[in-house]
Structure formats: C-alpha cells, structure tokens
OpenMM code with the backbone's topology and positions (N, CA, C; nanometers):
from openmm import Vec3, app, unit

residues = "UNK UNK UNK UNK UNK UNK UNK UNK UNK UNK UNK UNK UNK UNK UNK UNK UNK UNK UNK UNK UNK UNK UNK UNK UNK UNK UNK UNK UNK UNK UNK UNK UNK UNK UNK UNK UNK UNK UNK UNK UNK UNK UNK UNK UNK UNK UNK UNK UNK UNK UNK UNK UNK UNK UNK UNK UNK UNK UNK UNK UNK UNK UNK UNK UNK UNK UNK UNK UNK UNK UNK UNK UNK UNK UNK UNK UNK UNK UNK UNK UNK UNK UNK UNK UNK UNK UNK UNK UNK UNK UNK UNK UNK UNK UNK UNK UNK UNK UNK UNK UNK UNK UNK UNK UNK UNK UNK UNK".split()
positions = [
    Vec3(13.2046, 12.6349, 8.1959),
    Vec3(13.1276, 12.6483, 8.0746),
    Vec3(13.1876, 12.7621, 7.9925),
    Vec3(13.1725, 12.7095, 7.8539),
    Vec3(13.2560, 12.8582, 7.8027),
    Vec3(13.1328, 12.9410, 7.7343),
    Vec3(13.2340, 13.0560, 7.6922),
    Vec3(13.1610, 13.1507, 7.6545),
    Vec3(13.1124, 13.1507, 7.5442),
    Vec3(12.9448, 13.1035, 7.4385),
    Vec3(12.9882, 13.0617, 7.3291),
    Vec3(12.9885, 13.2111, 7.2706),
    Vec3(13.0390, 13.2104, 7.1061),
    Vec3(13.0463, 13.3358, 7.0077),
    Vec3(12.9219, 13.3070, 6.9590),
    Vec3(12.9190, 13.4588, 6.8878),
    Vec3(12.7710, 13.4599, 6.7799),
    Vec3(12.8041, 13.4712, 6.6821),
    Vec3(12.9154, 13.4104, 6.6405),
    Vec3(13.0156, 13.4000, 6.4850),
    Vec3(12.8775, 13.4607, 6.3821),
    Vec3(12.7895, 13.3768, 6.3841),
    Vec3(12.6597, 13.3204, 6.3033),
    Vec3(12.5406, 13.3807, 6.3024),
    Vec3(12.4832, 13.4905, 6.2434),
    Vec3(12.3543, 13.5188, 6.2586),
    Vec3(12.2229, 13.4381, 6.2567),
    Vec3(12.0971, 13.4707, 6.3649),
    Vec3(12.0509, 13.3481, 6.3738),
    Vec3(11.9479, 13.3496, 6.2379),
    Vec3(11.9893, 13.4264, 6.1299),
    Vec3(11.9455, 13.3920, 5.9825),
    Vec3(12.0237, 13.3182, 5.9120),
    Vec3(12.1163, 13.2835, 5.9713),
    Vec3(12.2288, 13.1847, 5.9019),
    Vec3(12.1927, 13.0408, 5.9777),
    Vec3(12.1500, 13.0405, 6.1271),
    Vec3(12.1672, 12.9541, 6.1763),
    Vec3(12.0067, 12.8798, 6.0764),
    Vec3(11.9328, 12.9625, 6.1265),
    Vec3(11.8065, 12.8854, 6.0857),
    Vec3(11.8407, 12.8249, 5.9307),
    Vec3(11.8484, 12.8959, 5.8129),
    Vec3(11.9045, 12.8077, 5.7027),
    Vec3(11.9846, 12.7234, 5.7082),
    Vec3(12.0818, 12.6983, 5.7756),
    Vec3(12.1396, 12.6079, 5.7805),
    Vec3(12.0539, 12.4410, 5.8120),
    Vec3(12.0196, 12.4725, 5.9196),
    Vec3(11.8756, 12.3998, 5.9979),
    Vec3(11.8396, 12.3819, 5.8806),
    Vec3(11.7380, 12.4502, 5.8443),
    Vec3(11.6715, 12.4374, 5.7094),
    Vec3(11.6909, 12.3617, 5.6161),
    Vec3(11.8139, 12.3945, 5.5440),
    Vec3(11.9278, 12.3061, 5.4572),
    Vec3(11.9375, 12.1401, 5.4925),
    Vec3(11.9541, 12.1562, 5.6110),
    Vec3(11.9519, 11.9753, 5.6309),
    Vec3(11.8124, 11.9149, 5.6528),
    Vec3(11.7359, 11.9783, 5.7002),
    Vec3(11.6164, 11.9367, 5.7133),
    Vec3(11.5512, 11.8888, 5.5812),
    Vec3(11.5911, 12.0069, 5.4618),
    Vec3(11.5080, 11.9914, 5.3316),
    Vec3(11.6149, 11.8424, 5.2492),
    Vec3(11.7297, 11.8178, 5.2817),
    Vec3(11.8011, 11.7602, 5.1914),
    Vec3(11.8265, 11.5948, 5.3248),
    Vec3(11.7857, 11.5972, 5.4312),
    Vec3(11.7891, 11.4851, 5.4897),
    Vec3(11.7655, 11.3662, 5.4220),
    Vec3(11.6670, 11.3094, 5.3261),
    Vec3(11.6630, 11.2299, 5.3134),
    Vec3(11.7276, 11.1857, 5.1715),
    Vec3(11.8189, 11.2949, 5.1248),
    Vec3(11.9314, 11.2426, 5.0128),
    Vec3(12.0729, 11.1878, 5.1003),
    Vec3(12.0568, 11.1923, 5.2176),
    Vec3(12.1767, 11.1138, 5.2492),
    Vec3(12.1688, 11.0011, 5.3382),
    Vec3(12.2688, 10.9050, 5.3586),
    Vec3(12.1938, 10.7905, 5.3958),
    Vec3(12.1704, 10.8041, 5.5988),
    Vec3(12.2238, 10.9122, 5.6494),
    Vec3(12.1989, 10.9309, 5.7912),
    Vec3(12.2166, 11.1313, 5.7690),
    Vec3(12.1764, 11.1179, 5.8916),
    Vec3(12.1518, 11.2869, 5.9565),
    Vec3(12.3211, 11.3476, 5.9391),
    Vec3(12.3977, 11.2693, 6.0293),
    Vec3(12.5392, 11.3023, 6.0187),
    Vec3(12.5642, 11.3226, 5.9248),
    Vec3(12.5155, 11.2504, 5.7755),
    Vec3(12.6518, 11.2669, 5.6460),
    Vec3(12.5654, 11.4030, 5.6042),
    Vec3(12.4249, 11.4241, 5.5972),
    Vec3(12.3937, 11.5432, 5.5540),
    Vec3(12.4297, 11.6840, 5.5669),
    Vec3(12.4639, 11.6586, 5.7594),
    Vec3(12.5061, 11.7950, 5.8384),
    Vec3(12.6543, 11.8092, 5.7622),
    Vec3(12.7201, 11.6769, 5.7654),
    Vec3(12.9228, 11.7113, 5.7544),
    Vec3(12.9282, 11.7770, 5.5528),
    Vec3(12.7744, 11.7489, 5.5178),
    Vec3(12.7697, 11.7800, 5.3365),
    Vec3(12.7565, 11.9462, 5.3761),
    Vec3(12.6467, 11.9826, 5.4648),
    Vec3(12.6077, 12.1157, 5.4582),
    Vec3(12.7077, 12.2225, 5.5381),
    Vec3(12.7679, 12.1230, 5.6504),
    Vec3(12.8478, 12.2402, 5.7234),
    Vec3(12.9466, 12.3127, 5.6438),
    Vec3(13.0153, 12.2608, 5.5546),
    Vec3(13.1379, 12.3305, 5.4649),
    Vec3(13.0785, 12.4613, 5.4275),
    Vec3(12.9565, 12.4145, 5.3407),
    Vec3(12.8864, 12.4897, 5.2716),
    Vec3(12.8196, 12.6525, 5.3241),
    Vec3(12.8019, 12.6221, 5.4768),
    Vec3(12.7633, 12.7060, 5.5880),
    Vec3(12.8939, 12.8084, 5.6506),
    Vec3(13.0194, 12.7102, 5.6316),
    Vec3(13.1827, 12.7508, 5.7014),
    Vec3(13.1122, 12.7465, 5.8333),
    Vec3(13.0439, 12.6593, 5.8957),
    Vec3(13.1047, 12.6245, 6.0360),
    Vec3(13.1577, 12.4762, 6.0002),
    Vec3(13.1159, 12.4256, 6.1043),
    Vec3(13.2140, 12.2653, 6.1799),
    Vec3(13.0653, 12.1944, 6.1615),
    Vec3(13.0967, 12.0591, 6.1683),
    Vec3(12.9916, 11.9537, 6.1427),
    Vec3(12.9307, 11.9555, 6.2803),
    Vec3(12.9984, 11.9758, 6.3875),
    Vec3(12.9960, 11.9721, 6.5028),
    Vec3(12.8412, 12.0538, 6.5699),
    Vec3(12.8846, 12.2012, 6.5208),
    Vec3(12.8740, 12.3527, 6.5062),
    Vec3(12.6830, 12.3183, 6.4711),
    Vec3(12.6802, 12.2603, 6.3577),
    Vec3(12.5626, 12.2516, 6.2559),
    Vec3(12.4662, 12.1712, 6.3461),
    Vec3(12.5522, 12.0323, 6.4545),
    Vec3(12.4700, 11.9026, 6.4308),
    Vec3(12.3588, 12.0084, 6.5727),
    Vec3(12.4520, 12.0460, 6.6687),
    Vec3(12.4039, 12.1187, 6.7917),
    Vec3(12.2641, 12.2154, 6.7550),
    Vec3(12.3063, 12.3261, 6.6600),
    Vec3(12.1734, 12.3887, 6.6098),
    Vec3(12.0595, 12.2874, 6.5727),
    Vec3(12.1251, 12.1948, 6.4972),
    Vec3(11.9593, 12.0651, 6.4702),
    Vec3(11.8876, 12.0129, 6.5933),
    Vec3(11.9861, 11.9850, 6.6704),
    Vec3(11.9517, 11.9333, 6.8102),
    Vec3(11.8586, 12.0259, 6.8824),
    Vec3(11.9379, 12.1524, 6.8814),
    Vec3(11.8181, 12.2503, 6.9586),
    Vec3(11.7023, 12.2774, 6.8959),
    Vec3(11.6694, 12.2786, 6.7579),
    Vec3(11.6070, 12.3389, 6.6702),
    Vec3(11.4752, 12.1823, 6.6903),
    Vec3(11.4879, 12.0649, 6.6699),
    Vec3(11.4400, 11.9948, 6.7110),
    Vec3(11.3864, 11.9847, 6.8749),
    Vec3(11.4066, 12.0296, 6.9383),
    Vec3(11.3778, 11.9964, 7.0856),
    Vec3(11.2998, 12.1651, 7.1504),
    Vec3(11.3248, 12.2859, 7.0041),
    Vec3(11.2047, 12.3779, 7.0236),
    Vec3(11.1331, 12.3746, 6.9444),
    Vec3(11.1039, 12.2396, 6.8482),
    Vec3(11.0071, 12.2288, 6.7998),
    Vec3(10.8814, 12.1084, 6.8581),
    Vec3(10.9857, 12.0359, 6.9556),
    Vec3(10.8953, 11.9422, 6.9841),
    Vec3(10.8952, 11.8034, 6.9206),
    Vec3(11.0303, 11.7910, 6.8380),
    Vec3(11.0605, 11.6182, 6.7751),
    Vec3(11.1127, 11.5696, 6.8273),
    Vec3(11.1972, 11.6630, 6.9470),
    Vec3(11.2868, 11.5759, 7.0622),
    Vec3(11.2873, 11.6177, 7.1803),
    Vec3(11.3226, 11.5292, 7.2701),
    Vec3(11.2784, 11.5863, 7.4172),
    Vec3(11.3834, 11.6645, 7.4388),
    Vec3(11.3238, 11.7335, 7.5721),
    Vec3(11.4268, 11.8304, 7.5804),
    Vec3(11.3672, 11.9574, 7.6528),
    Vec3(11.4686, 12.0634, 7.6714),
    Vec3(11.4662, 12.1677, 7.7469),
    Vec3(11.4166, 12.3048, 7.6288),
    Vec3(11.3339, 12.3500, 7.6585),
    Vec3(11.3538, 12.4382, 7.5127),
    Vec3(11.4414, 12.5625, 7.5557),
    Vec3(11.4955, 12.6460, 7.3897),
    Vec3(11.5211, 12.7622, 7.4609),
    Vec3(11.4533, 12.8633, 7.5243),
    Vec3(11.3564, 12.9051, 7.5235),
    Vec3(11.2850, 12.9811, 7.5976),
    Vec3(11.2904, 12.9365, 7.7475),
    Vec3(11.2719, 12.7885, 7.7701),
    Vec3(11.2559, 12.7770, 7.8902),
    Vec3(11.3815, 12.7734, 7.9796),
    Vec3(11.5304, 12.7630, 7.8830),
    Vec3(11.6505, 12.7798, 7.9121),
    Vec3(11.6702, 12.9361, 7.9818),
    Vec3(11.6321, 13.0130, 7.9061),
    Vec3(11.6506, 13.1396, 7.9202),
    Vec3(11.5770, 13.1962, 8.0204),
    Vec3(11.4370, 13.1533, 8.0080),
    Vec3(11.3190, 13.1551, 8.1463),
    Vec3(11.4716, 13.1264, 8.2822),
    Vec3(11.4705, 13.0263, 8.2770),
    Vec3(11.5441, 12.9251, 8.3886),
    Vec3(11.6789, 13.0091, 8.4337),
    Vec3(11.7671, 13.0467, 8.3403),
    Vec3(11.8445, 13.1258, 8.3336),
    Vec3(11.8164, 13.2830, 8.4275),
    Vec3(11.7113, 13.3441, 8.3518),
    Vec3(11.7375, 13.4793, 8.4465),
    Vec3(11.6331, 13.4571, 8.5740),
    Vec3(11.5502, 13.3918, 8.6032),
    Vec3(11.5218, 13.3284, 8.7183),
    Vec3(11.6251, 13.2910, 8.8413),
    Vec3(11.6956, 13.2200, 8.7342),
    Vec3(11.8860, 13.1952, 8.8557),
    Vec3(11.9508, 13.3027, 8.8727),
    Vec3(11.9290, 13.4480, 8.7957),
    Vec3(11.9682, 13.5617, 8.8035),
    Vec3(11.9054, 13.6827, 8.9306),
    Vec3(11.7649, 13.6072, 8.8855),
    Vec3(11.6879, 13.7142, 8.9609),
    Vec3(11.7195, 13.6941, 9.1281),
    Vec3(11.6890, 13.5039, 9.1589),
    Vec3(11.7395, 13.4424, 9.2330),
    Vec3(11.8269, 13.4639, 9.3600),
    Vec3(11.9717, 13.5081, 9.2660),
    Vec3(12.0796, 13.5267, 9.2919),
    Vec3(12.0823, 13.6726, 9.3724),
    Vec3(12.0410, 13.8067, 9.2558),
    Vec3(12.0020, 13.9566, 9.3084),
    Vec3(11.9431, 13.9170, 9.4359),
    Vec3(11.8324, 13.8785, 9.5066),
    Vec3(11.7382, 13.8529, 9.5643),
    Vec3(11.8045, 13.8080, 9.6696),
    Vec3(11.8935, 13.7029, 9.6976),
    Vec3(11.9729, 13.6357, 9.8316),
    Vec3(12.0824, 13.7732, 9.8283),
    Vec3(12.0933, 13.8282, 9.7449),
    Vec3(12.2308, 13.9575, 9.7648),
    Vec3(12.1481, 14.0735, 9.9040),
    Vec3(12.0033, 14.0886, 9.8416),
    Vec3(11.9662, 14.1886, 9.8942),
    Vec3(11.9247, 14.1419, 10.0504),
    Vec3(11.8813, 14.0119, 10.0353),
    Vec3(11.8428, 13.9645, 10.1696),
    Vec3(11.9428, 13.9841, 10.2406),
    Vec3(12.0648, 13.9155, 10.2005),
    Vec3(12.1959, 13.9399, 10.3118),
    Vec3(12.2529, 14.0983, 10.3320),
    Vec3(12.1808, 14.1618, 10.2698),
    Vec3(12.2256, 14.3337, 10.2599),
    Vec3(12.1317, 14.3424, 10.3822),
    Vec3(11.9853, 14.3182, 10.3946),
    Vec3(11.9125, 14.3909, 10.4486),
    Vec3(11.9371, 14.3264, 10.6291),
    Vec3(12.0075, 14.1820, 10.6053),
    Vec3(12.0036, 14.0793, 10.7188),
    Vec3(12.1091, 14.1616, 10.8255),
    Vec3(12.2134, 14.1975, 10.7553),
    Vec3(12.3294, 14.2997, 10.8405),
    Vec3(12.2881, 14.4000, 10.8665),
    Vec3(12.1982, 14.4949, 10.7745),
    Vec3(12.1711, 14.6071, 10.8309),
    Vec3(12.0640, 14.6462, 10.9020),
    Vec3(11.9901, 14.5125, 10.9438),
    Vec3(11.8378, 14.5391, 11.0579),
    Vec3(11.9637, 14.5139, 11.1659),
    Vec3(12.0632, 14.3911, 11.1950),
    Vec3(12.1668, 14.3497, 11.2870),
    Vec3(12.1477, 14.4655, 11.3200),
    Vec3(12.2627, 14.5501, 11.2243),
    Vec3(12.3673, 14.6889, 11.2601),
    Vec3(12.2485, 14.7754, 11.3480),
    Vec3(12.1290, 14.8209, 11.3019),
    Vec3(12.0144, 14.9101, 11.3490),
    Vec3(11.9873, 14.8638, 11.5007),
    Vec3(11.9727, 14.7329, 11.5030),
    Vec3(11.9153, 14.6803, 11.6487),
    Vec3(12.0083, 14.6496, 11.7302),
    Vec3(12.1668, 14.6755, 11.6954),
    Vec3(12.2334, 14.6998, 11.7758),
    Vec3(12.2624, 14.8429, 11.8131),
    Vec3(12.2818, 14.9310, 11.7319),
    Vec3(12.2847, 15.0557, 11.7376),
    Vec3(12.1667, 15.0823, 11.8429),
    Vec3(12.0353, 15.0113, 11.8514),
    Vec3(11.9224, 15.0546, 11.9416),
    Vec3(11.9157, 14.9866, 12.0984),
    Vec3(11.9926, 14.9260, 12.0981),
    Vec3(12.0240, 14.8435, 12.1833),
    Vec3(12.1446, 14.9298, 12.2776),
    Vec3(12.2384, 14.9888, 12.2127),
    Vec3(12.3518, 15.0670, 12.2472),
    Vec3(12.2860, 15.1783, 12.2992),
    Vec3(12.1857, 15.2393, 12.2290),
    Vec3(12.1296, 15.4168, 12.2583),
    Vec3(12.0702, 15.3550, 12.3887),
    Vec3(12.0005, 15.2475, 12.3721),
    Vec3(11.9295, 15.2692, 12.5289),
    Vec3(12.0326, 15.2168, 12.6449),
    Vec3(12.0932, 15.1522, 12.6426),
    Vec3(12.1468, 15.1604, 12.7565),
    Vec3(12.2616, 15.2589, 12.8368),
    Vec3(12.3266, 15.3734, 12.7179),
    Vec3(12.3376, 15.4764, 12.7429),
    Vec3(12.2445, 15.5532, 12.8348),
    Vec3(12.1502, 15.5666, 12.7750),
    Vec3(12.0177, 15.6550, 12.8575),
    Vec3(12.0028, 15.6444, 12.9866),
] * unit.nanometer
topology = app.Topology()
chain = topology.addChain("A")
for resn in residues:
    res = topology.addResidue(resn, chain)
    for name in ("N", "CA", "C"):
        topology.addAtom(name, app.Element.getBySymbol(name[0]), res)
C-alpha cells in the first residue's frame, strides 16, 4: 500500500466534492463532471472521483466503510499490535524469572 500525500488541504478537498456535487446534474454522468472539475482543482480525474466516493460513503449515499470507522479500525490494529509486543515481552520475562527461581533453589 502506498503512502498517500496531503498535496490537498482538506478545504480544498471538500470544495472540490462540493463543486461536483452542486454542478452534477449539468453533465450527462458523474465522470464527465469530476474530469470538468478536476483541471479546475489541478488534481487528476482519478484524484477527485476517490474523494466523491469517500465523501459519499461518510455521508451515507453509499455503502461502505466510513472514515472514522477506518481510522477507529486502524489504531485498534495499532493498539492490537503494541499489546501482542508486550505480551511476548512479559511471556520471556516471567520464563527468564521462573527459571532464575528454579536455579536459586536448587543451589540451596
């Protein structure tokens, strides 16, 4: 997955959104509106159609994942992740202890 940029402030992104939303029905599909507005924006038709897509699916016109719940989901897989680190930290070092206790007594 790559890394995306934030070329775009998300006050640019939302007008843009905006822009096609208000002028959608002067063109005869969604596509020719986005490839009219993207120039106009200097991204890619591409760039534009993706923000509609998401922008629709956190509003609830299309199904979908929202971002919030992306991001929810996201540091959850983060927290997740920390969480199996520490378990396997703590899993070696009760080992290391109860061998170490295991060693003292039979010294004794």
């Amino acid at each position: 997955m790559s890394k995306k940029s934030n070329k775009f402030s998300p006050e640019v992104r939302e007008r843009a959104v905006r822009m096609v939303q208000e002028h959608r029905g002067e063109y005869p599909s969604l596509w020719a509106a986005i490839e009219s507005i993207a120039p106009k924006i200097g991204c890619v038709p591409q760039t534009l159609n993706e923000w509609v897509k998401r922008d629709e699916i956190d509003t609830g016109a299309r199904a979908g994942v929202t971002t919030t719940d992306l991001q929810r989901l996201k540091d959850l897989e983060r927290e997740n992740k920390e969480l199996r680190k520490a378990n396997e930290i703590l899993k070696l070092a009760s080992a290391f202890f109860a061998q170490a206790e295991l060693d003292r007594r039979l010294k004794s």
